[in-house]
C-alpha positions in Angstrom: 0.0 0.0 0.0 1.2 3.7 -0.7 0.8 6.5 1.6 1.1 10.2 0.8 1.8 12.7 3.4 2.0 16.5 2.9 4.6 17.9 5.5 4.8 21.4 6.8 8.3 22.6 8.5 10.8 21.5 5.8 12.9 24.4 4.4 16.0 22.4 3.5 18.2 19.0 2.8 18.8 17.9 6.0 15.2 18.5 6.6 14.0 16.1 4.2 16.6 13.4 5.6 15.2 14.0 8.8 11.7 13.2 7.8 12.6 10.3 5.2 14.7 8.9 8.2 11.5 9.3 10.5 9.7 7.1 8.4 11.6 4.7 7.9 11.6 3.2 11.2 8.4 3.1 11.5 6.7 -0.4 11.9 5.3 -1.4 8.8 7.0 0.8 6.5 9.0 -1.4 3.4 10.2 1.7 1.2 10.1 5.5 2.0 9.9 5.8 -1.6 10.3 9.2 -1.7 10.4 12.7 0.5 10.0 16.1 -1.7 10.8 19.3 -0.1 9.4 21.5 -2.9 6.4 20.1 -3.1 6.2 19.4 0.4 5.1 16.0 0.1 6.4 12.1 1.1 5.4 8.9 -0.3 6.1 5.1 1.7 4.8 2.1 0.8 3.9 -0.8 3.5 1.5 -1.8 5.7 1.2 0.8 8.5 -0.9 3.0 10.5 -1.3 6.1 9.3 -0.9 7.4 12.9 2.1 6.1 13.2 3.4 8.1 10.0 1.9 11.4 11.3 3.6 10.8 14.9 6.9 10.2 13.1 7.0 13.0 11.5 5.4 15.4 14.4 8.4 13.6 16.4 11.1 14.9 14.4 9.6 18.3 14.4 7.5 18.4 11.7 3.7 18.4 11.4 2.1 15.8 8.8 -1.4 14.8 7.7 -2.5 12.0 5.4 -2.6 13.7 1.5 
């Protein structure tokens, strides 16, 4: 399954590693296939809560919500 986020707070490259990073360890998640900071957006595939994704993301200091 693929899940789209739209992420608020990222202004630069380590932001996007931060975020991509984020995601990856959450349970579930096969592939963060990709984290776009221009069109302030990430895409993982996997089985996962969509919770989880937004609670990754808040924890690294961004705010996220299902696209």
């Amino acid at each position: 399954m693929r899940t789209k986020l739209i992420i608020h707070g990222m202004s630069c490259g380590h932001c996007v590693d931060a975020v991509r990073e984020a995601l990856s360890k959450v349970r579930g998640v096969d592939k963060v296939v990709d984290v776009d900071l221009e069109r302030a957006e990430a895409i993982v595939e996997g089985q996962t809560d969509t919770d989880q994704l937004v609670a990754a993301v808040a924890e690294a200091g961004y705010q996220g919500k299902v696209a």
